[in-house]
C-alpha positions as CSV (number, residue, x, y, z in Angstrom):
1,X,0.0,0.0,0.0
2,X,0.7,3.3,-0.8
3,X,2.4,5.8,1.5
4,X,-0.2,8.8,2.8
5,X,1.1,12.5,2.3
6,X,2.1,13.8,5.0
7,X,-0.4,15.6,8.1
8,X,-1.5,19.0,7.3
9,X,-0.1,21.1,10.1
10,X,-4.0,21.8,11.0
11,X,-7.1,19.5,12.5
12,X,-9.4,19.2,10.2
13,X,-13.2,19.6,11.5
14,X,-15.4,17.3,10.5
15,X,-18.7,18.0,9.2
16,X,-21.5,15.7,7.8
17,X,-18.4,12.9,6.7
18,X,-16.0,15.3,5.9
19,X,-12.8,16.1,7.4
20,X,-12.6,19.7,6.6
21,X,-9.9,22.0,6.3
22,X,-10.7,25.1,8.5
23,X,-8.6,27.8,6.8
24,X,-9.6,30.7,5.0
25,X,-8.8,31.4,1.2
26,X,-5.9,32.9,1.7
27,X,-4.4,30.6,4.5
28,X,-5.9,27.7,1.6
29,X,-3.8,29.3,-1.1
30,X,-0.5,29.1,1.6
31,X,-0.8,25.4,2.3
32,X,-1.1,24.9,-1.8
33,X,1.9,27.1,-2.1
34,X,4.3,25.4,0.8
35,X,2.4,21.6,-0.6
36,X,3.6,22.9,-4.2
37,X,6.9,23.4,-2.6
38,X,7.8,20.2,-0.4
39,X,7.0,18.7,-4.0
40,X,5.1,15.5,-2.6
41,X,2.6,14.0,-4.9
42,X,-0.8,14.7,-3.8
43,X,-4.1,16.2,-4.6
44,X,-6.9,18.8,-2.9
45,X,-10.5,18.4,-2.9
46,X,-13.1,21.2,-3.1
47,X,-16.1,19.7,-1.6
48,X,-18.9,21.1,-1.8
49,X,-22.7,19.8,-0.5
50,X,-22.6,17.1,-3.1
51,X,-19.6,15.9,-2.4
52,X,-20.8,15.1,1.3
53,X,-23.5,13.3,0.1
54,X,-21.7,11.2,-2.4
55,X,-19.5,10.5,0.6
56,X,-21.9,9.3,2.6
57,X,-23.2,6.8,0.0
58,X,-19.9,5.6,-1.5
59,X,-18.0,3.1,0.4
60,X,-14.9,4.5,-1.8
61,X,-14.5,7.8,-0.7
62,X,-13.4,8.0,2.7
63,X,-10.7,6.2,1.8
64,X,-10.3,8.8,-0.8
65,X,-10.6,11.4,1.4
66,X,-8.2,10.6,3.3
67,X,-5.3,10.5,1.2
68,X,-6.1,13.9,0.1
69,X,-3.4,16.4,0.9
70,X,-6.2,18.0,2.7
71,X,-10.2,19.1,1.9
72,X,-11.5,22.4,1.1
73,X,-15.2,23.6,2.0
74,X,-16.5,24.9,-0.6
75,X,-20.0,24.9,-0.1
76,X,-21.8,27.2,2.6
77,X,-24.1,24.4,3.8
78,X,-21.0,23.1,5.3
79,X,-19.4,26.4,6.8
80,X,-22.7,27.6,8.3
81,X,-23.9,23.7,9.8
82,X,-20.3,24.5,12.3
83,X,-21.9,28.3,13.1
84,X,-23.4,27.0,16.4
85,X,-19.5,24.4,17.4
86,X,-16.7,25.6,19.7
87,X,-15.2,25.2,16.5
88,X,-16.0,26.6,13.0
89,X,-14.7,26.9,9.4
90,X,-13.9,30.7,9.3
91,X,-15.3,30.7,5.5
92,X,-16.5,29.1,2.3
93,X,-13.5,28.6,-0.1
94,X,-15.0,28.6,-3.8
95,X,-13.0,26.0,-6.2
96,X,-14.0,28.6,-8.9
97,X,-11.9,31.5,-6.9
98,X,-8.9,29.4,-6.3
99,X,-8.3,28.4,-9.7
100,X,-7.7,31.5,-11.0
101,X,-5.6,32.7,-7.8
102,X,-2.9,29.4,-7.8
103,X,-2.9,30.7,-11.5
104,X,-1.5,33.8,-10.2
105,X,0.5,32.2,-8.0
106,X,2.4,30.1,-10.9
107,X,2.6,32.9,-12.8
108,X,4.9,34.1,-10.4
109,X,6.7,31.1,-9.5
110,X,6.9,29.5,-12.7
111,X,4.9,26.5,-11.8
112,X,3.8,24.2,-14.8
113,X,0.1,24.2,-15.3
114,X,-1.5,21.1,-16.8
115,X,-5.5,21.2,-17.3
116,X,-6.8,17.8,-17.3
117,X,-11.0,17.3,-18.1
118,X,-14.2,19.3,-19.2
119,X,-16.0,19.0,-22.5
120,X,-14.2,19.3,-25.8
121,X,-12.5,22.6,-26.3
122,X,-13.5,24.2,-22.8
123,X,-9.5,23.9,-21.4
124,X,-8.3,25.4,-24.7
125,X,-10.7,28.2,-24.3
126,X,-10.0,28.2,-20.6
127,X,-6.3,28.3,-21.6
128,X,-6.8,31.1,-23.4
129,X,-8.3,33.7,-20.8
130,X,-6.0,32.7,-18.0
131,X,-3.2,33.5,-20.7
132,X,-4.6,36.8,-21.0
133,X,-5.1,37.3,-17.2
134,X,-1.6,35.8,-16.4
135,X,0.4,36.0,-19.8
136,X,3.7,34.3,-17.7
137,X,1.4,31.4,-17.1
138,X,3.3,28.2,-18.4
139,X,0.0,26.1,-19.8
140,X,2.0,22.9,-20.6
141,X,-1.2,20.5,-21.3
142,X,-4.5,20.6,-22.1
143,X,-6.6,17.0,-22.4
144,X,-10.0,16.3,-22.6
145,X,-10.6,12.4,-21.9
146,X,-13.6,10.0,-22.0
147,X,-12.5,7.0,-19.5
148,X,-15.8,5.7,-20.6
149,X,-14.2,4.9,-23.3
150,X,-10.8,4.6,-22.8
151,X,-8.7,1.3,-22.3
152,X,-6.1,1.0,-19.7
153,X,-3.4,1.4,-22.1
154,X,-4.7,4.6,-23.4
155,X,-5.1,5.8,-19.5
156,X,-1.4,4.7,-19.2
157,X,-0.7,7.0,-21.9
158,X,-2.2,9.7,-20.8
159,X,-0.7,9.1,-17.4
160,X,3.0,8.8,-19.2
161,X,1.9,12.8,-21.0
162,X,0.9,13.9,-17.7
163,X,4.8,13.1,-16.5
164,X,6.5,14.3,-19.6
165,X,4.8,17.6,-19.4
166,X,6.0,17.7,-15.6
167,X,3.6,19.9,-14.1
168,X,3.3,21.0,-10.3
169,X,-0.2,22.1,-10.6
170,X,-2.9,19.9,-12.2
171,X,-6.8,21.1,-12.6
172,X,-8.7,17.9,-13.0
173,X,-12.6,18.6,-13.9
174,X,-13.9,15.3,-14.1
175,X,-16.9,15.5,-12.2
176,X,-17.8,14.2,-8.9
177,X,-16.9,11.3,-7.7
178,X,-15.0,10.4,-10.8
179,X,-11.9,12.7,-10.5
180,X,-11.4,12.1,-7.0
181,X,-11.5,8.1,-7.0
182,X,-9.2,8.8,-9.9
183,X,-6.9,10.8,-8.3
184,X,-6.8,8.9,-5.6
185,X,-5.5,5.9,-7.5
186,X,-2.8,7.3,-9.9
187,X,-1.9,10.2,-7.7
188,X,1.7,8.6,-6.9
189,X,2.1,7.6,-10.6
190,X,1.3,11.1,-11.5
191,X,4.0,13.0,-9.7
192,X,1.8,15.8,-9.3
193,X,2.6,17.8,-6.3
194,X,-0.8,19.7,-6.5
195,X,-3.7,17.6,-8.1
196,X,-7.0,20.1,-7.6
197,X,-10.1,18.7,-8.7
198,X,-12.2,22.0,-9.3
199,X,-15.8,20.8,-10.5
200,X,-17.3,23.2,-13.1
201,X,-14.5,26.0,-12.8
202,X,-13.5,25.2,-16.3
203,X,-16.9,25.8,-17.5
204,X,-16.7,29.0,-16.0
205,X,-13.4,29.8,-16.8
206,X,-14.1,29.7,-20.5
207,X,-17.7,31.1,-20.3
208,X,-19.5,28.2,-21.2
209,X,-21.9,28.7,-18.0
210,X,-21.9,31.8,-15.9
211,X,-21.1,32.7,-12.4
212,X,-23.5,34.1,-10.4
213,X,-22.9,37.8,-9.3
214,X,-21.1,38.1,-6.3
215,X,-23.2,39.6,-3.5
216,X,-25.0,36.0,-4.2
217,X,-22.2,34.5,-3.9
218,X,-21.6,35.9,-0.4
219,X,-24.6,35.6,1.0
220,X,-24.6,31.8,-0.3
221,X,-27.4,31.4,-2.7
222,X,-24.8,30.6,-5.7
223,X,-26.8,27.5,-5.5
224,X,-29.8,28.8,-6.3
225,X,-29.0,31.2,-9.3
226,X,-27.5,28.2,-11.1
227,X,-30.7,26.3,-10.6
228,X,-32.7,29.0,-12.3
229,X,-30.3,28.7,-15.3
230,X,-30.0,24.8,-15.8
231,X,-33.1,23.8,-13.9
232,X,-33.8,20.5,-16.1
233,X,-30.2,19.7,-15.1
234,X,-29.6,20.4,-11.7
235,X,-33.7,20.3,-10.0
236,X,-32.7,16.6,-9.4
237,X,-29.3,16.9,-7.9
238,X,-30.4,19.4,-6.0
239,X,-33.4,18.2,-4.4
240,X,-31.4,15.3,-3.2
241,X,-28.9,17.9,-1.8
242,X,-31.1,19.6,0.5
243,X,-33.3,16.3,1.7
244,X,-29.4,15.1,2.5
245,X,-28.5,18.2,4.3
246,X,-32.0,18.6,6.0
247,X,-31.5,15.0,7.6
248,X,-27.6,15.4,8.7
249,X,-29.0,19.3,10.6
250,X,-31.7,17.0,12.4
251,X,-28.8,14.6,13.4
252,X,-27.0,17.3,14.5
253,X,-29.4,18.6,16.5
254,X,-30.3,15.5,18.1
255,X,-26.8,15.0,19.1
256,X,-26.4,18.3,20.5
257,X,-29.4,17.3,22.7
258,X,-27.8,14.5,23.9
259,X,-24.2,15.8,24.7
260,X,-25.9,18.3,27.0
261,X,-28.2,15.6,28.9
């Protein structure tokens, strides 16, 4: 068996299945730098309210979770259920904001950027407008694969382009749980120090579906907006979501009850 990076200098709270990172974006974007840094291979999750879920119901993922360098809440469902512990996450830290800030970062380093996932032609486009924002970004891969489809030999070969391009910072959008899981399994054959899996940031990156403005963003109905956009898509996804989060609130509360007896 594979050796587990190394602790995060930090306890991670757990909330609803999740051990959770409680650092604030900027104190986020420190540990990627000094993770980047001590050069381990690893990878970060941004987990939202879905992502609990999914934990919950796959036997896979704790295990996955805990090889994870460590995991970001990025969801305010999570930050607000620790509003009433001794101790809290201090704030929601968006996947879709820190992508474009460790871009920043590796401008200025000179870290080697690989984007791995999203629908044809979204990381080229995506490429594109964090070369204009950053034009010292190195960009050093762009792939797009289907592992439905893909034989181990062509997953191989993508892991072998991965290493030749040598990148310390990998986006991987290959939705949720799929990237993780996969992550989690070639992370050591990667080489990777910083594997983020980022969800639909590419998406937004290259315009293909819109952010929401940001005083929703802050006051944590992101959620929402994007419902009222892809409704068809999401109404399902969603409503499983909130019956989810509904039942872990009453298990809190019950629990609560019970410590103080």
């Amino acid at each position: 068996m594979s050796t587990l990076p190394a602790a995060a200098p930090f306890e991670p709270i757990w909330v609803w299945g999740l051990p959770l990172a409680p650092l604030t974006f900027q104190q986020t974007l420190d540990e990627i730098k000094r993770r980047v840094d001590v050069g381990e291979p690893g990878f970060v999750i941004t987990a939202n309210l879905h992502y609990a879920m999914l934990t919950a119901r796959d036997p896979r993922l704790p295990e996955v979770n805990n090889q994870a360098h460590f995991i970001g809440a990025d969801g305010m469902p999570l930050v607000w259920a620790t509003r009433w512990r001794n101790h809290r996450l201090p704030e929601r830290v968006a996947g879709s904001d820190l992508v474009p800030a460790i871009c920043g970062e590796a401008a200025k380093h000179g870290w080697r950027v690989f984007l791995l996932g999203g629908g044809p032609g979204i990381g080229e486009t995506a490429a594109e407008r964090l070369k204009e924002r950053f034009p010292e970004l190195q960009i050093v891969g762009i792939e797009a694969p289907n592992f439905r489809t893909m034989t181990p030999e062509e997953e191989q070969q993508l892991i072998g382009r991965i290493r030749a391009a040598n990148p310390q910072v990998m986006f991987v959008a290959l939705g949720q749980p799929v990237g993780e899981v996969w992550l989690a399994k070639h992370r050591e054959a990667l080489g990777v120090p910083m594997c983020v899996q980022i969800g639909a940031s590419l998406d937004f990156l290259a315009g293909k579906v819109q952010r929401a403005p940001r005083w929703i963003q802050k006051i944590g109905m992101e959620w929402f907006y994007r419902l009222s956009r892809e409704p068809k898509r999401l109404i399902g996804r969603y409503s499983s979501n909130a019956w989810f989060a509904f039942r872990m609130l009453l298990k809190d509360v019950v629990t609560s009850r019970d410590n103080r007896k």
